[in-house]
PASEBA-1860 file (N, C-alpha, C; in nm, 3 decimals):
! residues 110
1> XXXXXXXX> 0.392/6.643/2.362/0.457/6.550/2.271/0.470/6.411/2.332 ~ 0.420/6.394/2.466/0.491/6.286/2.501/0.353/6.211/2.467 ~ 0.206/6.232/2.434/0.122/6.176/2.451/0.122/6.140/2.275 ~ 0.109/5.974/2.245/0.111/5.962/2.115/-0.007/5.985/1.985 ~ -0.088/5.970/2.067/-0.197/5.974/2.010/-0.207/6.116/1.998 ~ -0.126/6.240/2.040/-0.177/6.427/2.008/-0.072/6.431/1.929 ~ 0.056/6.389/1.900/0.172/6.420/1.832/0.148/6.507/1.712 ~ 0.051/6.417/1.614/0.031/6.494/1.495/-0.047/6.654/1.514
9> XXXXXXXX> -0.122/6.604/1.607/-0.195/6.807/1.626/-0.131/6.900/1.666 ~ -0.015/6.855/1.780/0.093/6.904/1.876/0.167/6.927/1.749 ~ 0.216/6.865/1.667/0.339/6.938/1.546/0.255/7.019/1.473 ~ 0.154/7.027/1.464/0.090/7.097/1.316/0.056/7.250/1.379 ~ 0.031/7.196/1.524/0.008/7.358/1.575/0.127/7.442/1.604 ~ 0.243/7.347/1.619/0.394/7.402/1.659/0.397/7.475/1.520 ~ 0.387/7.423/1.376/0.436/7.475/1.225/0.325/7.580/1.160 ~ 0.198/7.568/1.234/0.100/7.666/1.209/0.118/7.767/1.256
17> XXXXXXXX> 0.061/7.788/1.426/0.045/7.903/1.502/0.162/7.958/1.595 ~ 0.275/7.897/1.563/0.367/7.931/1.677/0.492/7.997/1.555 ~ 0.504/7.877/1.428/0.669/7.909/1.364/0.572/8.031/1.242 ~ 0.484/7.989/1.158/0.401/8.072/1.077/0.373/8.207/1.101 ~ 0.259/8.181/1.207/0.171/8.308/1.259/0.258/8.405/1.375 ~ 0.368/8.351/1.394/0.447/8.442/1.496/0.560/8.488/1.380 ~ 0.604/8.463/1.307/0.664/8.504/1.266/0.616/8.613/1.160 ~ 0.494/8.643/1.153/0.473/8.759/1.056/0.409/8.859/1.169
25> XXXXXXXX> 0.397/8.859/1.257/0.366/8.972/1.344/0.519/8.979/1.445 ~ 0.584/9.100/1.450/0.686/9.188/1.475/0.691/9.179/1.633 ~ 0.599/9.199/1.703/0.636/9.198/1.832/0.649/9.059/1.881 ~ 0.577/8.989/1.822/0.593/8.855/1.862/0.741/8.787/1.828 ~ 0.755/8.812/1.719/0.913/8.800/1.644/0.989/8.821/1.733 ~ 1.005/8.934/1.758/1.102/8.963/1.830/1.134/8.980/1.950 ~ 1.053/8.925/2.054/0.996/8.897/2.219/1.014/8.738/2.216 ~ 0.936/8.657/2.130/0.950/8.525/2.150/1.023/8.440/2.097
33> XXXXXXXX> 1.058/8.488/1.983/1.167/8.407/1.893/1.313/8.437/1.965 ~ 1.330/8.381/2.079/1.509/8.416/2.158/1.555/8.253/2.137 ~ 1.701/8.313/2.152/1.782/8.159/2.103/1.716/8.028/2.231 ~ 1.677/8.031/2.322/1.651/7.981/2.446/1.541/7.887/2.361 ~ 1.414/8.007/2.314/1.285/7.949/2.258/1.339/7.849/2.161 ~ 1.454/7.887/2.053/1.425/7.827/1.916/1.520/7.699/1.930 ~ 1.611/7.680/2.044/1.652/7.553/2.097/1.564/7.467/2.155 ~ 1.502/7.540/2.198/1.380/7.413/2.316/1.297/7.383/2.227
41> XXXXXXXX> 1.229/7.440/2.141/1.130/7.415/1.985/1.183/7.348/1.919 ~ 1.288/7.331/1.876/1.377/7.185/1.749/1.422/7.080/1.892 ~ 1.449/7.144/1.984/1.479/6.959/2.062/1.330/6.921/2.089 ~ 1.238/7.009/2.117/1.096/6.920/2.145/1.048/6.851/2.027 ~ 1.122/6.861/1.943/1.019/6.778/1.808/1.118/6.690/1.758 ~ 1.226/6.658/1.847/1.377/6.620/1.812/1.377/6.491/1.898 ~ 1.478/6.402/1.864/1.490/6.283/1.927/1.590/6.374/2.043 ~ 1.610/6.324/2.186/1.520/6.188/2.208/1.396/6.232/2.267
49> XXXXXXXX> 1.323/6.345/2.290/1.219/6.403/2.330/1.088/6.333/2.181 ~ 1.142/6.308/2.059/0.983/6.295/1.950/1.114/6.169/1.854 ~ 1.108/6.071/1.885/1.193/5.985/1.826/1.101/5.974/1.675 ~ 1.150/6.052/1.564/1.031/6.099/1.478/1.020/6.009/1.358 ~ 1.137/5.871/1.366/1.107/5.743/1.240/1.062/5.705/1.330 ~ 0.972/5.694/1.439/0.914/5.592/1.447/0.739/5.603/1.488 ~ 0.675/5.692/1.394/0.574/5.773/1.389/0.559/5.750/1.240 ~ 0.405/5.765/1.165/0.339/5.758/1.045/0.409/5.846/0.942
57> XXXXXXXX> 0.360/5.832/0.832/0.444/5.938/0.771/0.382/6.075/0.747 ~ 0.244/6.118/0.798/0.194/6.240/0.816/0.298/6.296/0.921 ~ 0.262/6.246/1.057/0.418/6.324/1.152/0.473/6.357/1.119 ~ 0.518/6.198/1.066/0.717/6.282/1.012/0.717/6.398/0.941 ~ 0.631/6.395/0.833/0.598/6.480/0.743/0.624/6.661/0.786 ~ 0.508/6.638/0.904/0.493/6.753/0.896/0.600/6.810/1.048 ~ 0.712/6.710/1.093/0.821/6.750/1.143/0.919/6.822/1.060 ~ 0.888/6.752/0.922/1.014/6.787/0.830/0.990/6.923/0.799
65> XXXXXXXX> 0.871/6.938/0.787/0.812/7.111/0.767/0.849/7.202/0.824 ~ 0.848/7.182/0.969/0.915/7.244/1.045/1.071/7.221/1.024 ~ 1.122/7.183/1.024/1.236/7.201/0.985/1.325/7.301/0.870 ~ 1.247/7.242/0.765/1.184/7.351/0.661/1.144/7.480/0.704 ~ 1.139/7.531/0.751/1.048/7.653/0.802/1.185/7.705/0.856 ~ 1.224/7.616/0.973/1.321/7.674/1.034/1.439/7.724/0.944 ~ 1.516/7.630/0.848/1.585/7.655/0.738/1.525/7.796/0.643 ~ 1.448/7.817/0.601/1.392/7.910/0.586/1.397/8.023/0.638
73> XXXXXXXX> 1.348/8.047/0.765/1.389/8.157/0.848/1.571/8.202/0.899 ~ 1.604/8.149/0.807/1.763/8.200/0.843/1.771/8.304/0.944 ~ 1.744/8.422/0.960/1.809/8.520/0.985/1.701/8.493/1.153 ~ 1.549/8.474/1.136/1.475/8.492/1.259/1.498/8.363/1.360 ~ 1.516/8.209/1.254/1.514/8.118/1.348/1.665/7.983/1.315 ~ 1.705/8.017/1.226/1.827/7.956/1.205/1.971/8.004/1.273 ~ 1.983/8.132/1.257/2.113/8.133/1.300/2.097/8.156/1.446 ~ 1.970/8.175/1.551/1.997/8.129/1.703/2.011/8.007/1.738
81> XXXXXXXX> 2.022/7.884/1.620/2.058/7.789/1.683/2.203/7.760/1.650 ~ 2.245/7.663/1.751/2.377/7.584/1.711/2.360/7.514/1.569 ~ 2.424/7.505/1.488/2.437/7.447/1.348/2.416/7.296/1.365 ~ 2.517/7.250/1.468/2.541/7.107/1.462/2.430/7.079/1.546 ~ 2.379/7.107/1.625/2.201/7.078/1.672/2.090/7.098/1.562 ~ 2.094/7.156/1.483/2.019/7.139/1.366/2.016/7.033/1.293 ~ 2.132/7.016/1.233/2.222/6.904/1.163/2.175/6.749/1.196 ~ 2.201/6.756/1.336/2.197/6.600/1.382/2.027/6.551/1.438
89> XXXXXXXX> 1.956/6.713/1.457/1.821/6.639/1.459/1.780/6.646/1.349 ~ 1.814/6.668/1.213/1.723/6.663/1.121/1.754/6.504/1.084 ~ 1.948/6.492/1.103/1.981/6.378/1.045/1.948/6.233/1.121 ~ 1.865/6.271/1.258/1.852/6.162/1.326/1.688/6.152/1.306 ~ 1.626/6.249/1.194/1.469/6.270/1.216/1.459/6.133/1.058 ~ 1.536/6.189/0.995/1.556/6.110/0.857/1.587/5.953/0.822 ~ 1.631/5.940/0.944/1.678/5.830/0.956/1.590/5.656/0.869 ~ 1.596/5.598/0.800/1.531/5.521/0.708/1.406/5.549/0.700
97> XXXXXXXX> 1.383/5.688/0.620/1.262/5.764/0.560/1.246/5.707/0.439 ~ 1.162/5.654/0.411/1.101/5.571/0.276/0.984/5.609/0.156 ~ 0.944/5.705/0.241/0.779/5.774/0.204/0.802/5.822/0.073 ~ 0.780/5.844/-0.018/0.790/5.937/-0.151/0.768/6.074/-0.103 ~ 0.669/6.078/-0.062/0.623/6.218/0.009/0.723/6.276/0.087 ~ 0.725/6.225/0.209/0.848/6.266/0.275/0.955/6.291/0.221 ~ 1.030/6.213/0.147/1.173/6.201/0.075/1.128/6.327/0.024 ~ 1.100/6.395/-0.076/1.059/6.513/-0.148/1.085/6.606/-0.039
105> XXXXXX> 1.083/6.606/0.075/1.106/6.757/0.113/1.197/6.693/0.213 ~ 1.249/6.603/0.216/1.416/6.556/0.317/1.451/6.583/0.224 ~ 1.500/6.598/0.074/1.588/6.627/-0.019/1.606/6.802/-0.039 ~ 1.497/6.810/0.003/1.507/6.952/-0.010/1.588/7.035/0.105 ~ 1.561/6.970/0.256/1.639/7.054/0.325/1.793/6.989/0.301 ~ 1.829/6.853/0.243/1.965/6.827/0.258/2.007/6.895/0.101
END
């Protein structure tokens, strides 16, 4: 993540092959998805590690997805995190989001 120019492949493979494709196979679920993993996975795509308004709006985009995803997974990847660590990186990811595109699914997780 720290390299700017991979950001967008680096998130798309985090929301593809890691939050997607691990989560429908069982051993993986439940070996890799530990509260440890699913904290270090939302701060790596989280300010101040991916300061994410200040990236195109494909990024952001597909940060918000993940986010989405995570919200989604309640039971596998939401409730090992802290609430208010969720909260404040989504609300610091949002931060003067303008995109039409984007807005459409920031409305959705708020």
């Amino acid at each position: 993540m720290r390299d700017i120019y991979c950001v967008l492949e680096s998130v798309i493979i985090v929301s593809e092959q890691i939050i997607e494709k691990g989560l429908k196979i069982e051993a993986i679920k439940s070996n890799m998805f530990t509260q440890s993993f699913v904290t270090k996975l939302l701060t790596s795509i989280s300010t101040p590690n991916l300061h994410v308004p200040s990236y195109n709006f494909k990024t952001r985009g597909a940060v918000y997805k993940i986010y989405e995803q995570i919200s989604f997974q309640k039971t596998d990847l939401l409730d090992k995190l802290d609430r208010s660590l969720f909260v404040s990186c989504v609300l610091s990811s949002i931060e003067n989001e303008a995109d039409p595109r984007n807005l459409l699914v920031v409305f959705d997780l708020m």
